[in-house]
C-alpha positions in Angstrom: 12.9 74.0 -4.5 15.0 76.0 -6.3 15.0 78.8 -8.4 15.6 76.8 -11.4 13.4 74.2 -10.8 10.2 76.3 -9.8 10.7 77.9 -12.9 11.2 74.7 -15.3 8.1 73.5 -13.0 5.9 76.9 -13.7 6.9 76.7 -17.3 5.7 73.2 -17.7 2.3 74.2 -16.2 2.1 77.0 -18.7 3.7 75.3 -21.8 0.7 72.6 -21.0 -2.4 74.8 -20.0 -1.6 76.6 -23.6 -1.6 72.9 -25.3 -4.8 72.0 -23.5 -6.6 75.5 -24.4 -5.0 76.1 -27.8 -6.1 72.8 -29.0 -9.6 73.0 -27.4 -9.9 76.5 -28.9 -8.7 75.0 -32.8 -10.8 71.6 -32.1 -13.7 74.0 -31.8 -13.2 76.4 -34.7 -12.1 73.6 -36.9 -15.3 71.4 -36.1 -17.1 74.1 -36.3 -16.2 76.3 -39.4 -16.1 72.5 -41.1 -19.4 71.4 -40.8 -21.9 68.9 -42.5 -23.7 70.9 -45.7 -22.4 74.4 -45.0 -21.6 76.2 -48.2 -18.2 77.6 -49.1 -17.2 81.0 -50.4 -18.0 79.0 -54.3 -21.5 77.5 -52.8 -20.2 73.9 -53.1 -22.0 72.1 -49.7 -18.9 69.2 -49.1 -18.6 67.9 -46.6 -15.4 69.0 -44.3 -14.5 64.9 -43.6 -13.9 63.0 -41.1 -12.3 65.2 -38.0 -12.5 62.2 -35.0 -9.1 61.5 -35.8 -7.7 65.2 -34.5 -10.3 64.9 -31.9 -8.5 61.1 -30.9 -5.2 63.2 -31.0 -6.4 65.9 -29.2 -7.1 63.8 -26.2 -4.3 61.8 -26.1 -2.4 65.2 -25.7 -5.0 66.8 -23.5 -4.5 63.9 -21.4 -0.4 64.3 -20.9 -0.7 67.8 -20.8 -3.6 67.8 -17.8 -1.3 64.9 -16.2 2.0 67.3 -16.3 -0.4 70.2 -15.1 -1.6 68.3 -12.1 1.6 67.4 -11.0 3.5 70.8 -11.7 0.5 72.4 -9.7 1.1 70.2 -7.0 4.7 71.4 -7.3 3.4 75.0 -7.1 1.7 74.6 -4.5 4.5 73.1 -2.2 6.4 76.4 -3.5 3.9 78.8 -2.4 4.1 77.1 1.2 1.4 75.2 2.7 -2.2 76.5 2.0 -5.1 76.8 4.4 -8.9 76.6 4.0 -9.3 79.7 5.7 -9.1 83.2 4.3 -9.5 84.4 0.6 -6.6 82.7 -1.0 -7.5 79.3 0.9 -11.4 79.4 -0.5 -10.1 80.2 -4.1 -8.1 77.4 -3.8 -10.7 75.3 -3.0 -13.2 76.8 -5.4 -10.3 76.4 -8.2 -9.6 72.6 -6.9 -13.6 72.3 -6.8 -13.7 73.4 -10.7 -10.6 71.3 -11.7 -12.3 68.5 -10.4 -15.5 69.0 -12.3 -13.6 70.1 -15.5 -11.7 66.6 -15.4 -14.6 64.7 -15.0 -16.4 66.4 -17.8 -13.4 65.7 -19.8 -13.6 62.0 -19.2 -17.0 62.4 -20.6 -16.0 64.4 -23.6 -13.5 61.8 -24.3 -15.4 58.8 -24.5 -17.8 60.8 -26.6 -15.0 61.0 -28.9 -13.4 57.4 -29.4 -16.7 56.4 -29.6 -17.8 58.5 -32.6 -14.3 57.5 -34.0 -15.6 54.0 -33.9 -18.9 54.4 -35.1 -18.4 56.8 -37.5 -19.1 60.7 -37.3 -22.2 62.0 -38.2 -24.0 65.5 -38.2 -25.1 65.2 -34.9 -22.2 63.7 -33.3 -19.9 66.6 -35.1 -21.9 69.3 -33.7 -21.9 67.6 -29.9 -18.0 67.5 -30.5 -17.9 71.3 -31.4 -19.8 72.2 -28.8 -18.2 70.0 -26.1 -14.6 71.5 -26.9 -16.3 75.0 -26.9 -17.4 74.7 -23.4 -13.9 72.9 -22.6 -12.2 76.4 -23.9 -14.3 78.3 -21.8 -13.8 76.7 -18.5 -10.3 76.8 -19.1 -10.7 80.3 -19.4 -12.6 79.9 -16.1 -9.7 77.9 -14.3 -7.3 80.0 -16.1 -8.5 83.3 -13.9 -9.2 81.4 -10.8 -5.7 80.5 -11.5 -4.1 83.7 -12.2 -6.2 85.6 -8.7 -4.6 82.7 -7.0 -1.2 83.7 -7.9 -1.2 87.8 -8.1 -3.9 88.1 -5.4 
């Protein structure tokens, strides 16, 4: 590749990791801080509305972005030559494929979980489960994001 293009590909895998973890981290503080029956600065207990329709758009952007990530990373990989299994770098790799994996397919979950409330309406419960479900999808980023970052500066 060239210089160009590894860059454009690099900046397209970190233009979409910070949409995937930017909106996980704002999903969670927003579903959070809005809550069912929590009081305000004034004491009123309103309700914060409905938030499965930001959720809805959330995933339909977490999806493209993870989609552009997994092709870009395929891209850096082919840049960085081809890796082995064996040695440090080669078992981080695998341990950071290994969690990419699991993160997707916990995604999947978390997304279902989401246009499903959306049709059948949120409720306490249900708001909480989201809030917690994009809390623990901000921290494995974090997670994939350092896995990611010993891969690249050793």
């Amino acid at each position: 590749m060239s210089a160009a293009t590894t860059l454009l590909v690099r900046l397209v895998h970190v233009v979409g990791m910070a949409l995937v973890f930017g909106g996980a981290a704002f999903a969670w503080a927003t579903l959070r801080a809005g809550g069912p029956g929590r009081a305000d600065a004034g004491g009123s207990t309103a309700s914060g509305g409905d938030q499965t329709p930001f959720a809805a758009l959330y995933e339909l952007v977490f999806w493209a972005a993870m989609g552009a990530m997994v092709v870009t990373g395929v891209g850096n990989l082919g840049a960085l030559g081809p890796p082995g299994p064996s040695g440090r770098w080669g078992s981080l790799l695998t341990a950071k494929l290994l969690a990419v994996t699991a993160f997707v397919l916990g995604s999947f979950v978390r997304t279902l979980v989401v246009f499903r409330l959306r049709r059948s309406g949120p409720t306490g419960s249900g708001r909480s489960l989201l809030a917690k479900s994009y809390g623990a999808t901000a921290a494995a980023l974090l997670v994939l994001v350092a896995l990611a970052e010993v891969l690249a500066h050793g």
